[in-house]
C-alpha positions in Angstrom: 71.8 36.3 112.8 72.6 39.7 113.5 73.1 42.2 110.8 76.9 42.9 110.1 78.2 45.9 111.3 78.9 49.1 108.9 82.8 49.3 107.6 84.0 52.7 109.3 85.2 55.3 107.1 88.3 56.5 107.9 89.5 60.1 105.8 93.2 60.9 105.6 93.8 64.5 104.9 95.0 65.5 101.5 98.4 67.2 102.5 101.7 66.9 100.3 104.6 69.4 99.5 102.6 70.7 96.7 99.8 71.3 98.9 100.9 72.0 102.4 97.9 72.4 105.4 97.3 75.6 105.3 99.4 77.9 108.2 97.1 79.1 110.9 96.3 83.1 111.3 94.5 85.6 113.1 92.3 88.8 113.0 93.8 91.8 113.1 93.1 92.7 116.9 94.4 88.8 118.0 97.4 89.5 116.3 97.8 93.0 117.9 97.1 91.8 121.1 99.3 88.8 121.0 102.1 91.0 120.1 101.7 93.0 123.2 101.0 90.3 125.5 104.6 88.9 124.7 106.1 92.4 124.8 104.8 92.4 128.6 106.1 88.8 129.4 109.6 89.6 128.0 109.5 92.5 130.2 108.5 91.1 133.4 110.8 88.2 132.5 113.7 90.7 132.0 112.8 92.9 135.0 112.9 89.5 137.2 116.5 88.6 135.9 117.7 92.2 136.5 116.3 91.7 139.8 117.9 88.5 140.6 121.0 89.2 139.5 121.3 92.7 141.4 124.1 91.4 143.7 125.9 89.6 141.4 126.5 92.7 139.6 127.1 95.1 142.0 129.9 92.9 143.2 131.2 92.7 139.7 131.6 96.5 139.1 132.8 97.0 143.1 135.3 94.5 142.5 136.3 96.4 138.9 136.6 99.7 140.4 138.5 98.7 143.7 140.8 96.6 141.3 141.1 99.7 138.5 139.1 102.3 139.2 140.4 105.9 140.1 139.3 108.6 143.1 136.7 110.0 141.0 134.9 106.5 140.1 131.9 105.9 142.6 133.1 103.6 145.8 131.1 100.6 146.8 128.4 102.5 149.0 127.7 104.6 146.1 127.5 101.6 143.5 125.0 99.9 146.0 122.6 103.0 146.8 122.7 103.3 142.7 121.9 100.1 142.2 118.9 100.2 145.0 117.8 102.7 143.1 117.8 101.7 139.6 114.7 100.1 138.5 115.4 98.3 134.7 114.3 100.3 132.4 112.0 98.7 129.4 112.6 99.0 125.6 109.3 100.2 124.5 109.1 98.0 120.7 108.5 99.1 117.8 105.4 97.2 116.0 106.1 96.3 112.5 104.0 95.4 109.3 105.0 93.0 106.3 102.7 93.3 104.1 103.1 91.1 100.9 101.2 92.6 97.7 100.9 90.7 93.9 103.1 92.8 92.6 106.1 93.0 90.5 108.2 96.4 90.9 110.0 95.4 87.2 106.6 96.5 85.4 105.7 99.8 84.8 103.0 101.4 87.8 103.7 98.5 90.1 106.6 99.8 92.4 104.7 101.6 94.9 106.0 104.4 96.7 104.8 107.3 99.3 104.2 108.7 102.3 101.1 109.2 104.8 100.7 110.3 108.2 99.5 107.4 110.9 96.9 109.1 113.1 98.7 108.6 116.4 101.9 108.8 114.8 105.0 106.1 114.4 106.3 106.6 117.6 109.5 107.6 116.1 111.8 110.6 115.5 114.0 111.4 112.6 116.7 113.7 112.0 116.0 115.8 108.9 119.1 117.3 106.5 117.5 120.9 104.8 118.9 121.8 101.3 117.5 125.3 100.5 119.8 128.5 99.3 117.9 130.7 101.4 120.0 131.0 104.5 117.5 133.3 106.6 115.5 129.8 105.7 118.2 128.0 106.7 118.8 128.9 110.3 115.2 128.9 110.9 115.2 125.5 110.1 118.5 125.2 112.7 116.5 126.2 115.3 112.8 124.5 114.3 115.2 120.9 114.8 117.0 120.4 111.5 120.1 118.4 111.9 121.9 120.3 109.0 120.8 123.1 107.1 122.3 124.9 103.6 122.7 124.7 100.1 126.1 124.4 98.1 128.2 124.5 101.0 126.3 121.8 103.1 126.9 119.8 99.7 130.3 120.1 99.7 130.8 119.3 103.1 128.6 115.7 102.6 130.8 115.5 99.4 134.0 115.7 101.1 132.9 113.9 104.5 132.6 116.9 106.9 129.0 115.7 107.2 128.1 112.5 108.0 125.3 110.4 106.5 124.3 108.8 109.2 123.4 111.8 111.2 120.2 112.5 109.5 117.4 110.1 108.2 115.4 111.8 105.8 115.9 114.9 103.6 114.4 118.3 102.1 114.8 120.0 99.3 113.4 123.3 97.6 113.3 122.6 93.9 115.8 124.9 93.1 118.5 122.9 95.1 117.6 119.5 93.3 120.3 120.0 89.9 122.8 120.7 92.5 121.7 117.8 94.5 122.7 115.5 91.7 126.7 116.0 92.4 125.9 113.4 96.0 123.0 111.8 94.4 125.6 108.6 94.6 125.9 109.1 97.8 122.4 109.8 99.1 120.1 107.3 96.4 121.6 103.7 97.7 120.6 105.3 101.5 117.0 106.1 100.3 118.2 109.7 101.3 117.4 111.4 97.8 114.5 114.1 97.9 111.5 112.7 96.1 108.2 114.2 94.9 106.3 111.1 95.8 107.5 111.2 99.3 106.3 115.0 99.4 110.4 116.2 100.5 110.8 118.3 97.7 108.6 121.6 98.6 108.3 125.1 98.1 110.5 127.2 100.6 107.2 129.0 101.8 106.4 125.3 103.1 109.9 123.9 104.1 109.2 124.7 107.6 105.8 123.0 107.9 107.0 119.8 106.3 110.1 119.5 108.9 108.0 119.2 111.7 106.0 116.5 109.9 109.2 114.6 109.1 110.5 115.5 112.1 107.4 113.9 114.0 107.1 110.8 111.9 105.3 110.6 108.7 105.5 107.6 107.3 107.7 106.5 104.3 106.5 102.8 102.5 108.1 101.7 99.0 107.5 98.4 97.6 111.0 96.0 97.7 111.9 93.9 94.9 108.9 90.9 96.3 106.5 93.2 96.6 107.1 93.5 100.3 105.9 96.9 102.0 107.1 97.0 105.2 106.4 99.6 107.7 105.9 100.2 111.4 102.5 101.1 112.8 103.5 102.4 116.2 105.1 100.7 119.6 103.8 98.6 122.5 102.9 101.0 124.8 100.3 102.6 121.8 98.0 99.6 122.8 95.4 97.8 120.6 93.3 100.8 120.0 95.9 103.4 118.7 97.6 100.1 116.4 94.5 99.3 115.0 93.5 103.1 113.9 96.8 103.2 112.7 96.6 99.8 110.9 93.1 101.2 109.8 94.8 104.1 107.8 97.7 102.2 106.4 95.9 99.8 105.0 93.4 102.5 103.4 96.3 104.2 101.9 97.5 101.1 100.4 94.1 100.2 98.9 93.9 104.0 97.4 97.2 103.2 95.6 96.0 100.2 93.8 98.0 99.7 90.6 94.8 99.0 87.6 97.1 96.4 86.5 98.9 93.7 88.6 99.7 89.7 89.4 100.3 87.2 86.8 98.6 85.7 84.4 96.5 87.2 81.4 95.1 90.9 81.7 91.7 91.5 81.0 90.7 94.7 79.3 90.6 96.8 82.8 93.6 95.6 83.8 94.1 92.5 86.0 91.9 89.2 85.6 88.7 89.0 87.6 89.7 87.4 91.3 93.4 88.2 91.1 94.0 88.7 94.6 95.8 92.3 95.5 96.7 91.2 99.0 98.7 87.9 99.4 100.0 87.3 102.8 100.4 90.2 105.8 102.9 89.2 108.5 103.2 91.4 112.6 105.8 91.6 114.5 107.7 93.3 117.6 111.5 94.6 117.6 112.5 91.6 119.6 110.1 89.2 118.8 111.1 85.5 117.8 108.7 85.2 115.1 105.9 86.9 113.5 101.9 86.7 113.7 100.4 85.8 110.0 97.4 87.8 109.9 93.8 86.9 108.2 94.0 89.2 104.9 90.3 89.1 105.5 90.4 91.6 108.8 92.7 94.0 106.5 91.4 94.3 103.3 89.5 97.8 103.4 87.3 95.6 100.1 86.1 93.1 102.7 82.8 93.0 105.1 85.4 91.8 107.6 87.9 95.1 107.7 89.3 95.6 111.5 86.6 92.8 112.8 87.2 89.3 113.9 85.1 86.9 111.5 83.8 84.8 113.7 
């Protein structure tokens, strides 16, 4: 008789809402890459619509204009020809980092804060406020880009309104302005607005000019949130993988150079944190418009691994 045949095995993964399967990821470059790709499908996507849709349009806005439009709005030739000669115009996206850390900003040395510059820049600009009692200062700072520029009179016109907040992003102050600064520090702290020494916008007025431009030309800002979330864009789509990656490169330095000695949970060993509490936790990419975002392998961005800026395999 022949021998009976051997029972087959059969393995049923171990997956349950305590342990979920573990969510796929991607070296750094992938990710990058991926992110662009999309950015170019949404724009040749968009570009096809705007295409397709050319006359419909232009019949819309002859019909408004014929129907309410005055003698000096464009007639239908001239709608046409400008619509011939329109091409759509793409929205170059910003790319953005969210990078989770094991830290809790409630303890003492854990809320990290600062700023660095990316070497090929953020591919933003800011409008910069100036608070300095100089006023030869001042109107060099007028004409070097500043939005506003001034000391107790700029004050009182942010006090009273005359200024708004939302025409500048970031601040600078000489130290002598900052005790006068506290009479709209309730107005300029919730709006992260405030000059601070850790983000390098409260300077000597022999160096209020050289910091503008760098504000001006984006230097980067990070502070931890109330997770332990930095987040922080890297550059746009049209930087492509190279310039992301350098910049990526540098942030990523910058946040390894600020390593708290003690962080995480748990028991503290006599240097700080227990041996193999993890620093870096989950780091997430994504585009202005994207529908989602890329988890990235922490092992392609941790400046402490063999792997930093590769692909593992």
């Amino acid at each position: 008789c022949r021998p009976a045949a051997p029972a087959t095995l059969h393995f049923q993964s171990y997956v349950t809402r305590a342990h979920p399967s573990p969510l796929p990821t991607a070296p750094i470059q992938d990710a990058l890459q991926r992110l662009i790709s999309e950015m170019d499908e949404r724009h040749l996507h968009r570009s096809q619509r705007w295409e397709n849709n050319k006359d419909k349009r232009v019949n819309q806005r002859s019909a408004y204009l014929t129907a309410r439009g005055r003698p000096t709005h464009p007639s239908e030739e001239e709608v046409r020809k400008e619509a011939a000669e329109k091409e759509y115009r793409r929205m170059d996206e910003s790319v953005e980092v969210a990078l989770q850390l094991n830290l809790d900003p409630r303890k003492p040395g854990q809320a990290l804060r600062g700023s660095f510059s990316l070497p090929h820049g953020n591919g933003k600009k800011f409008g910069v406020a100036v608070f300095t009692d100089n006023m030869e200062l001042a109107k060099e700072a007028l004409a070097n880009g500043a939005v506003v520029a001034g000391g107790a009179s700029l004050i009182e016109d942010i006090k009273n309104g005359h200024v708004s907040l939302t025409s500048f992003q970031r601040t600078l102050a000489s130290p002598e302005m900052m005790p006068q600064l506290s009479s709209i520090a309730r107005l300029l702290g919730p709006r992260g607005l405030m000059p601070n020494p850790k983000l390098n916008t409260i300077q000597p007025q022999d160096q209020l000019l050289e910091t503008l431009e760098q504000q001006q030309s984006g230097i980067s800002n990070y502070r931890t949130d109330k997770e332990g979330i930095v987040r922080i864009g890297i550059g746009r789509g049209s930087f492509g993988v190279d310039k992301l990656m350098d910049n990526m490169r540098e942030l990523m330095n910058e946040i390894q150079s600020i390593k708290p000695e003690s962080f995480g949970k748990g028991k503290k060993g006599k240097g700080g944190s227990a041996k193999g509490t993890k620093y870096y936790l989950k780091a997430h990419l994504s585009g202005t418009q994207s529908k989602g975002s890329v988890l990235v392998d922490l092992r392609t961005i941790d400046p402490t691994s063999s792997f930093f800026m590769t692909d593992p395999l």
